[in-house]
C-alpha positions in Angstrom: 0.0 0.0 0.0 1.3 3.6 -1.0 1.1 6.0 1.6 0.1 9.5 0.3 2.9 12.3 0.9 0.7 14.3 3.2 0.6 11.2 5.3 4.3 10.5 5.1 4.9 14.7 5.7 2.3 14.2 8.9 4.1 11.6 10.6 7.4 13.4 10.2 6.4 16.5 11.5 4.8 14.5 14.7 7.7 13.0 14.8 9.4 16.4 15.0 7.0 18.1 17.2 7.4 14.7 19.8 11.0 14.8 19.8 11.4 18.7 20.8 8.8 18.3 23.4 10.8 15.3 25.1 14.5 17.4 24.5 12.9 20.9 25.8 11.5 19.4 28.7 14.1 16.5 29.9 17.3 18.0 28.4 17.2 21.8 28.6 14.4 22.5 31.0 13.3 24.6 29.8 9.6 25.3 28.4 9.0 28.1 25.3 6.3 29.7 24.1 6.4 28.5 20.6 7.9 25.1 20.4 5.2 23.5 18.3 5.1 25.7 15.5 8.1 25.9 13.4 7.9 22.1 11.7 3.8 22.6 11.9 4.6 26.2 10.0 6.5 24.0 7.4 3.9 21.5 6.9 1.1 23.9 6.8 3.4 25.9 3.9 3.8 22.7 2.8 -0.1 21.8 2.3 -0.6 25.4 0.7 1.8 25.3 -1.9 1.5 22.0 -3.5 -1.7 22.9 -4.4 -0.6 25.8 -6.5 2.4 25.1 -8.1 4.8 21.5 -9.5 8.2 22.2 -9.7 11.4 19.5 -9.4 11.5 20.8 -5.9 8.0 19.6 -4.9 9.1 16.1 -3.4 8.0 15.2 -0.1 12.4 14.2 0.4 12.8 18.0 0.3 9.7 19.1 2.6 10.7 15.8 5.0 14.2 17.9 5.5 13.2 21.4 5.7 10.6 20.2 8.5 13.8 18.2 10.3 16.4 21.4 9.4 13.9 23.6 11.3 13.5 21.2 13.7 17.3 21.2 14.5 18.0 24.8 14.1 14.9 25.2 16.9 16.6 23.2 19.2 19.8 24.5 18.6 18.1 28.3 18.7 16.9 27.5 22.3 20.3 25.2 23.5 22.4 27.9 22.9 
């Protein structure tokens, strides 16, 4: 069965959200304001612009990593 790329995009960003709830909260202790929305940002961006335009870069490999760059550069913004 062929999962659809909103699926696969969904359960990365979960993924995402999951992992810098249990790194904020056990590793840094600490608790921002904000810490759910920069992978959901991407996704939601995501879901808006595949809509409305096909290019080479519309592949859910590319969206996957910009949701786990942002993830990293989040934690990294707050660890630092």
């Amino acid at each position: 069965m062929k999962w659809p790329d909103e699926l696969k995009l969904a359960i990365v960003t979960g993924a995402c959200v999951i992992a810098i709830a249990i790194l904020f909260k056990n590793v840094l202790h600490i608790q921002p304001s904000f810490i759910i929305s920069p992978p959901l940002l991407v996704f939601i961006v995501y879901l808006i612009i595949r809509t409305t335009s096909k290019t080479k870069y519309d592949d859910t490999l590319y969206w996957g990593l910009a949701i786990g760059i942002v993830t990293i550069l989040t934690i990294l913004l707050y660890a630092f």
